[in-house]
C-alpha positions in Angstrom: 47.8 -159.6 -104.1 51.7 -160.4 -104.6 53.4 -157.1 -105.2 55.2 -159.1 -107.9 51.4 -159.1 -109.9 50.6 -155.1 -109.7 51.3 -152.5 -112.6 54.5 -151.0 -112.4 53.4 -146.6 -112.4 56.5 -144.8 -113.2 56.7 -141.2 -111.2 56.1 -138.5 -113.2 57.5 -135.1 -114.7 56.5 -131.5 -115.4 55.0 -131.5 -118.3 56.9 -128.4 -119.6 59.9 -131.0 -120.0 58.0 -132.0 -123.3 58.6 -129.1 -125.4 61.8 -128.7 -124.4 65.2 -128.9 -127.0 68.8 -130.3 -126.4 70.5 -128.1 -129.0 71.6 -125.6 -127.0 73.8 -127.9 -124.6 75.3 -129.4 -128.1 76.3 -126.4 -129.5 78.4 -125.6 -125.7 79.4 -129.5 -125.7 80.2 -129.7 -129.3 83.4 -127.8 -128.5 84.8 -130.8 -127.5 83.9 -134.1 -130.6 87.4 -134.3 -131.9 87.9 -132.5 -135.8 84.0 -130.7 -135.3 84.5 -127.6 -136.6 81.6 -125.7 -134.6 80.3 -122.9 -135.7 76.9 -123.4 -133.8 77.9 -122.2 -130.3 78.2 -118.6 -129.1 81.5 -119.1 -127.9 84.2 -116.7 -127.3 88.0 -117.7 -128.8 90.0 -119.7 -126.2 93.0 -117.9 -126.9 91.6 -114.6 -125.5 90.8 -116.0 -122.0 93.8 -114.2 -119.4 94.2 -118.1 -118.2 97.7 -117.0 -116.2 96.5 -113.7 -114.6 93.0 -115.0 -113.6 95.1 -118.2 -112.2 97.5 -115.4 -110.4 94.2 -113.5 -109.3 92.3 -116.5 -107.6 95.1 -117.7 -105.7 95.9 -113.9 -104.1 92.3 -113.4 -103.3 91.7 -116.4 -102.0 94.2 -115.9 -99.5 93.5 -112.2 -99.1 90.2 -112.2 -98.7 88.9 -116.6 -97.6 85.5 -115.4 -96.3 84.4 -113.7 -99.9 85.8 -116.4 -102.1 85.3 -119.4 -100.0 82.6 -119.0 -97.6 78.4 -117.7 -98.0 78.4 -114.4 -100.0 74.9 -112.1 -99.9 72.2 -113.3 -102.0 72.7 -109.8 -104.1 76.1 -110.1 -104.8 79.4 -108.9 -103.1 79.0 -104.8 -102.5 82.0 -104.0 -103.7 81.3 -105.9 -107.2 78.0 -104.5 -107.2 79.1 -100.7 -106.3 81.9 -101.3 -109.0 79.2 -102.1 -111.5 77.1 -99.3 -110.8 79.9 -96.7 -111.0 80.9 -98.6 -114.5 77.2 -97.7 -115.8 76.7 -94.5 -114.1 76.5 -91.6 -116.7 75.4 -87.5 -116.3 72.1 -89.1 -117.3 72.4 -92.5 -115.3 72.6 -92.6 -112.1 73.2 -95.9 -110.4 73.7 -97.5 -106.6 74.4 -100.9 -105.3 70.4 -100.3 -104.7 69.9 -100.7 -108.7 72.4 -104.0 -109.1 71.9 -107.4 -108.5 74.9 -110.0 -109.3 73.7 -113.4 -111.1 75.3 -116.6 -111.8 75.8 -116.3 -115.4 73.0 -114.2 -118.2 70.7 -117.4 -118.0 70.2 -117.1 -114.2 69.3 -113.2 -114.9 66.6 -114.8 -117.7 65.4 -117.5 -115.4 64.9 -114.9 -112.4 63.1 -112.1 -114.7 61.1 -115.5 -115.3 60.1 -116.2 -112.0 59.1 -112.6 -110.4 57.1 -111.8 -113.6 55.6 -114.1 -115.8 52.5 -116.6 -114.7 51.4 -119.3 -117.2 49.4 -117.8 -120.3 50.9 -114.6 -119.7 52.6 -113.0 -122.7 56.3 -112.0 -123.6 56.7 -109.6 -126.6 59.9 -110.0 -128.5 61.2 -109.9 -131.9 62.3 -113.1 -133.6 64.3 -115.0 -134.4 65.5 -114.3 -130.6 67.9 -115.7 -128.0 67.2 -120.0 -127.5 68.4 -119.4 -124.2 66.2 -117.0 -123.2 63.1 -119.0 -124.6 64.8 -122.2 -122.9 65.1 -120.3 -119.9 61.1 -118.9 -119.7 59.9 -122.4 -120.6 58.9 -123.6 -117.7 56.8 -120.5 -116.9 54.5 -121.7 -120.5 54.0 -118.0 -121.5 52.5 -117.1 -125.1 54.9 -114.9 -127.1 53.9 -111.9 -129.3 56.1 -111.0 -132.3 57.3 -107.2 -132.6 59.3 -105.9 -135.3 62.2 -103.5 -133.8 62.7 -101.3 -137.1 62.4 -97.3 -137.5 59.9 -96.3 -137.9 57.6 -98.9 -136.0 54.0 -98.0 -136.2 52.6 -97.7 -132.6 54.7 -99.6 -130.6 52.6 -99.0 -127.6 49.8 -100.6 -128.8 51.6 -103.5 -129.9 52.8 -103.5 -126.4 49.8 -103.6 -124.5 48.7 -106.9 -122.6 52.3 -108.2 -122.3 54.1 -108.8 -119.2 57.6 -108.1 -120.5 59.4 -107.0 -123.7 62.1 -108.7 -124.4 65.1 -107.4 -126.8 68.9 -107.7 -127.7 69.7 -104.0 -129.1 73.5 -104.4 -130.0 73.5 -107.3 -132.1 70.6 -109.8 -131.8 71.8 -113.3 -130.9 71.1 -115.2 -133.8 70.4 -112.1 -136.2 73.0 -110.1 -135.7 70.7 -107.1 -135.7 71.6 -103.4 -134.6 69.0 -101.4 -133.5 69.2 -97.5 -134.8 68.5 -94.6 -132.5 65.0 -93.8 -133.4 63.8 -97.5 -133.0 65.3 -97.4 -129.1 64.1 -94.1 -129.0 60.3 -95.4 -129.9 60.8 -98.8 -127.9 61.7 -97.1 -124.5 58.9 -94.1 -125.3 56.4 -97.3 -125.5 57.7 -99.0 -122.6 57.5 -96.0 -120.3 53.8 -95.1 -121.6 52.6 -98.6 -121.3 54.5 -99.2 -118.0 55.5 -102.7 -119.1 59.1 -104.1 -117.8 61.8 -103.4 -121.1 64.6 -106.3 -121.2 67.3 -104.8 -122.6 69.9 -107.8 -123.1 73.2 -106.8 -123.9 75.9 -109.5 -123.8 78.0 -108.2 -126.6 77.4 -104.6 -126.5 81.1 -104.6 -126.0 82.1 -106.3 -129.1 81.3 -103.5 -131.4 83.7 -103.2 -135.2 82.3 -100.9 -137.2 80.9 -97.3 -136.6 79.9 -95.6 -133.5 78.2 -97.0 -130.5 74.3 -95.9 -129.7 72.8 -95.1 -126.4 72.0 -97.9 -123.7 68.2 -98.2 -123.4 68.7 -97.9 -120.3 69.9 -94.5 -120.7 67.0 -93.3 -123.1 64.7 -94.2 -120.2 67.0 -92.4 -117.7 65.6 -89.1 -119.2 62.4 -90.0 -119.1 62.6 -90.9 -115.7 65.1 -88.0 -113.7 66.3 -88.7 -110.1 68.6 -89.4 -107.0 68.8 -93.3 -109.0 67.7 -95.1 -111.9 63.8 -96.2 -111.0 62.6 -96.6 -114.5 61.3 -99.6 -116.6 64.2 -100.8 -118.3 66.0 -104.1 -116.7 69.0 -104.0 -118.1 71.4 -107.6 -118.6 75.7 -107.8 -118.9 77.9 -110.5 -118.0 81.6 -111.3 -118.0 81.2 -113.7 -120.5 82.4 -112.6 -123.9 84.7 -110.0 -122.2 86.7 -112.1 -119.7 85.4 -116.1 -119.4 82.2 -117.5 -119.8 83.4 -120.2 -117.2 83.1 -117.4 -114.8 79.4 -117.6 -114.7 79.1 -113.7 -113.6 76.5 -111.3 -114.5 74.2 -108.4 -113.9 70.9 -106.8 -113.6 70.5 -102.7 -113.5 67.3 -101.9 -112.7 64.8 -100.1 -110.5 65.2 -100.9 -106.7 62.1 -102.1 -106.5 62.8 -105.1 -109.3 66.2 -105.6 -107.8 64.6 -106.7 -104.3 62.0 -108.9 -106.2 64.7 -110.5 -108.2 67.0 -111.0 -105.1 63.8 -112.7 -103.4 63.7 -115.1 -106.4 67.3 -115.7 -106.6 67.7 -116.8 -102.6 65.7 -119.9 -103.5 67.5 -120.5 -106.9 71.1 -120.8 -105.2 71.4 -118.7 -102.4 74.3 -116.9 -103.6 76.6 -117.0 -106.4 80.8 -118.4 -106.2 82.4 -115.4 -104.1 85.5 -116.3 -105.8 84.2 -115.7 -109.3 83.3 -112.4 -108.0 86.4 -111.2 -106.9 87.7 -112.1 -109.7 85.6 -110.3 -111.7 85.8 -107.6 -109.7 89.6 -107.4 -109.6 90.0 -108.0 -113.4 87.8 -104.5 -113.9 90.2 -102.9 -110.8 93.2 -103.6 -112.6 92.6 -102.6 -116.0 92.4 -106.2 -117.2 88.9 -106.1 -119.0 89.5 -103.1 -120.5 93.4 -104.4 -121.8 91.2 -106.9 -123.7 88.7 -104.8 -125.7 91.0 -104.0 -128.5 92.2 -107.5 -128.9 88.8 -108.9 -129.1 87.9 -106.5 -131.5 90.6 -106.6 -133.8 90.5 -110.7 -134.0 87.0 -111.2 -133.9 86.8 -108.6 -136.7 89.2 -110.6 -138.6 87.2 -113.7 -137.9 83.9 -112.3 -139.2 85.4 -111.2 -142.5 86.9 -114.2 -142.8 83.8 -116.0 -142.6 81.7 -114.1 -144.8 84.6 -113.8 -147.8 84.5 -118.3 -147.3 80.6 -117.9 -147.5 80.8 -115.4 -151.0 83.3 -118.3 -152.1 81.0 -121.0 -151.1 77.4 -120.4 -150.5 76.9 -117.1 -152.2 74.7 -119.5 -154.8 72.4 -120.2 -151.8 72.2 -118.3 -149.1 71.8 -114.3 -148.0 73.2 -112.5 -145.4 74.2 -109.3 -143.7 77.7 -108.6 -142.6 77.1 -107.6 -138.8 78.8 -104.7 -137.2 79.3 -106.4 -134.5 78.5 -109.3 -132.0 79.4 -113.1 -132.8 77.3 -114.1 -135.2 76.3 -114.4 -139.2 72.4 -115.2 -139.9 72.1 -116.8 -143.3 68.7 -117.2 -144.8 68.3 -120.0 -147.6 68.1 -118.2 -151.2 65.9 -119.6 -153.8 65.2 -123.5 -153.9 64.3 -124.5 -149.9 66.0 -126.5 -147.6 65.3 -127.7 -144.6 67.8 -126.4 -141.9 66.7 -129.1 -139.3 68.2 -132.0 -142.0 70.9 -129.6 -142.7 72.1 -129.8 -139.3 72.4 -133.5 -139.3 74.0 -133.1 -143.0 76.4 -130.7 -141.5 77.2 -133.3 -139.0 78.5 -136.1 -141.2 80.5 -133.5 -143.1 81.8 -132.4 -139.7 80.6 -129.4 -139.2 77.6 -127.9 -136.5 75.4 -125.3 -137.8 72.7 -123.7 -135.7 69.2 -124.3 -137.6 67.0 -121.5 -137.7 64.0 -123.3 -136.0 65.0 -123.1 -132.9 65.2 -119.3 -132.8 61.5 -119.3 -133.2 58.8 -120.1 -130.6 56.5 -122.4 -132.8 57.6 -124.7 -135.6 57.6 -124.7 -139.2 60.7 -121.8 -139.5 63.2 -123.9 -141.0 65.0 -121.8 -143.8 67.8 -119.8 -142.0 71.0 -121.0 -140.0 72.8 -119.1 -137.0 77.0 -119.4 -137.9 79.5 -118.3 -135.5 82.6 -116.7 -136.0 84.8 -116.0 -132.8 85.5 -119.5 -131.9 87.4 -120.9 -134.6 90.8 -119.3 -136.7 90.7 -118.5 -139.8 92.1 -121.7 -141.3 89.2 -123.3 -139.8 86.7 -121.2 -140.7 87.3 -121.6 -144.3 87.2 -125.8 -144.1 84.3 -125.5 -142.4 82.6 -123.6 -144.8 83.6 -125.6 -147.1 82.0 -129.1 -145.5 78.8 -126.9 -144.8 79.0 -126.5 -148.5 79.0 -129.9 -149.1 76.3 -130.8 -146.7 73.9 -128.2 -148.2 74.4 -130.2 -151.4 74.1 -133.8 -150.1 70.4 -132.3 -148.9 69.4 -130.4 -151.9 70.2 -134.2 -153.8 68.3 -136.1 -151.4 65.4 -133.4 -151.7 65.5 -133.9 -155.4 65.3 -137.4 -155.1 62.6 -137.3 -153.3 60.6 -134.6 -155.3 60.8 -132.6 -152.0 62.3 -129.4 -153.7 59.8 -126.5 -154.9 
C-alpha cells in the first residue's frame, strides 16, 4: 500500500502533561507585556538587584578562579559554597557540614529532586493549602495524592494526620500565596509529629529573610536539632533557601540542609537532572555572602518592601474593602484576598484583570483539585508605589465588569 494512503499516528506524550497549568510561566513572563501592572508573580523589585557589583564580581572570578566558573563543577555543589552555607546555618543547637548541604539550581530543582528520591505514583504528600504552585507543578509528574493539614496551634494529633504520607510539605515564614506565619507551638507540634512518625518534614523557606514586623521564630530545622543531638544534623527535617529574594532570582542558586543520608540520595538524583549547577553562579553567590553584600541588603529590602506592602493594603481599604478580606502579612511577598459576600469567580477575574491591565493570581491554582475559585494571590515587592495604587484601581474595575456580567447572567448567589 502507497505510504501516501496510511493513517498519519502522531507520537505521543506523558500523560501527566494533561493536568498540567501555564500560569505560573505568565506570572514570571508577564513582567515584560508593556503597561501590565503585575502583581501575580513572586518577584523581587528590580531596583534591589547589586547589577554593578555582581557585574564586577563575575568578571574577577572568572579570571581568578576559570575552572569553578567556567568548567564541570561537582554534582553537590562547589565545597567552599557548600561549607559557607553550613557555617551560615550552624547554631549551638545545629550543627552542620558540607556532609548535610547540597547546592541546587534554583528552589524548583530542590522540589523536583525531593520529587524524584521520594515519591512513587499514588503515594501521598501532606501539606496545607492553599500551597506553593510551583511546588505542586514541580511533583506533577510523580501523580502523588495530596492530603490537607491544617498548621494552626493547637492541631489535634498531628501524628496521626501524618501517617501514610511520604513527605510533609510546608512554608513556615510566610506561606506563598497565604502569607501565613506559623507560631512556636504549631512548629513545635509539627517537628514532634514528624520525628515520631519518621516521615521526611519540608521546611521551605524562601523568604524567611524578608521578615517586618516582630521577632523571628525558630527554624524547623532547629526544633528537630534537639530532638535529634550529635556530631551533625541527621534528623527529618529537609530544609529549602535560595538566593533568590535576597540577591537575584536570575542566579538560579539554592540549598538543601538535611541528613547525610538524604543529601547523597538527592545528589544521586540531581547527576541525572544536570550534572552540576553554573560554577559561576556559585561563586558569585558565594562571594556576595564573603563580602558582606547579602547581608548590606537586608535592611533595604525590608524597609521598601515594607513600604510596598502597606501601600498595597491602604489601595485595597480604598478600593476593595467592599469585597474582599485579608490579613496584613508580617512578612514575605505576598497579600491573600478572599472574596467577601456575593461570589466571584477568580479564574474570570483573571482574564477581567487582563483587559483592565492588570494580572492577579487566581486562587485555584493554589489548590490541588478544582472548584476553589474565590481567593486571589497579590504581590507587592515588584511594583512602586505609584503603581501599586493604579493597579488596584484597574483590579477594581475588573472585579466590577465580572460581578455585572454575573448579574446578567443570573450567576450571582
Amino acid at each position: 500500500m502507497p505510504v501516501d494512503n496510511l493513517a498519519v499516528r502522531r507520537p505521543q506524550f506523558s500523560t501527566w502533561l494533561t493536568a498540567t497549568n501555564d500560569l505560573t510561566s505568565r506570572f514570571v513572563s508577564a513582567a515584560r507585556i508593556p503597561d501590565l501592572i503585575n502583581f501575580a508573580g513572586g518577584l523581587p523589585a528590580l531596583e534591589t538587584f547589586p547589577t554593578d557589583a555582581l557585574a564586577a564580581l563575575a568578571k574577577e572570578l572568572t579570571l581568578q578562579y576559570p575552572q569553578d566558573c567556567l568548567g564541570y563543577g561537582p554534582t553537590d555543589g562547589l565545597p567552599e559554597l557548600r561549607d559557607a552555607i553550613a557555617d551560615r546555618f550552624t547554631s549551638p543547637i545545629l550543627c552542620l557540614s558540607r556532609e548535610n548541604v547540597l547546592i541546587t539550581t534554583g528552589g524548583t530543582q530542590s522540589l523536583d529532586l525531593l520529587g524524584k528520591v521520594l515519591i512513587e505514583p499514588g503515594e501521598v504528600i501532606a501539606a496545607e493549602f492553599p500551597t506553593y504552585v510551583g511546588a505542586m507543578d514541580a511533583w506533577r509528574p510523580r501523580q502523588p495524592q495530596y492530603r490537607e493539614i491544617v498548621f494552626d496551634a493547637g492541631c489535634s494529633d498531628l501524628a496521626s494526620a501524618f501517617a501514610g504520607a511520604k513527605l510533609i510539605y510546608t512554608v513556615p515564614n510566610f506561606s506563598n500565596p497565604s502569607g501565613k506565619f506559623l507560631d512556636l507551638p504549631t512548629r513545635e507540634e509539627i517537628v514532634a509529629a514528624a520525628h515520631v512518625t519518621g516521615i521526611w518534614l519540608v521546611e521551605d523557606d524562601p523568604y524567611g529573610a524578608l521578615q517586618y514586623d516582630g521577632p523571628p521564630l525558630a527554624r524547623l530545622i532547629d526544633l528537630s536539632a534537639h530532638r535529634s543531638p550529635g556530631a551533625i544534623y541527621d534528623g527529618p527535617v529537609v530544609y529549602m533557601g535560595s538566593f533568590s529574594k535576597e540577591l537575584a532570582p536570575g542566579l538560579r542558586v539554592a540549598w538543601i540542609i538535611a541528613a547525610p543520608e538524604m543529601i547523597r540520595a538527592l545528589k544521586a538524583a540531581k547527576q541525572g537532572a544536570d550534572l552540576c549547577s553554573p560554577g559561576l553562579n556559585q561563586r558569585i553567590g558565594l562571594a556576595a555572602m564573603q563580602h558582606g553584600l547579602v547581608d548590606e541588603m537586608r535592611p533595604r529590602l525590608i524597609t521598601l518592601y515594607r513600604e510596598r506592602r502597606d501601600a498595597l493594603c491602604a489601595a485595597m481599604e480604598r478600593h476593595l474593602s467592599d469585597m474582599f478580606v485579608w490579613d496584613v502579612p508580617i512578612g514575605g511577598m505576598f497579600v491573600w484576598a478572599t472574596i467577601d459576600g456575593s461570589r466571584i469567580d477568580t479564574d474570570r477575574l483573571l482574564a477581567a484583570g487582563m483587559d483592565e491591565g492588570v494580572l492577579v493570581g487566581p486562587s485555584s491554582v493554589f489548590f490541588p483539585s478544582d472548584g476553589n475559585n474565590a481567593a486571589i494571590r497579590l504581590n507587592f515587592t515588584f511594583n512602586p508605589v505609584e503603581r501599586i495604587e493604579e493597579g488596584v484601581r484597574r483590579l477594581a474595575r475588573a472585579v466590577r465588569a465580572v460581578q455585572r456580567s454575573s448579574a446578567e447572567s443570573g450567576e450571582v448567589r
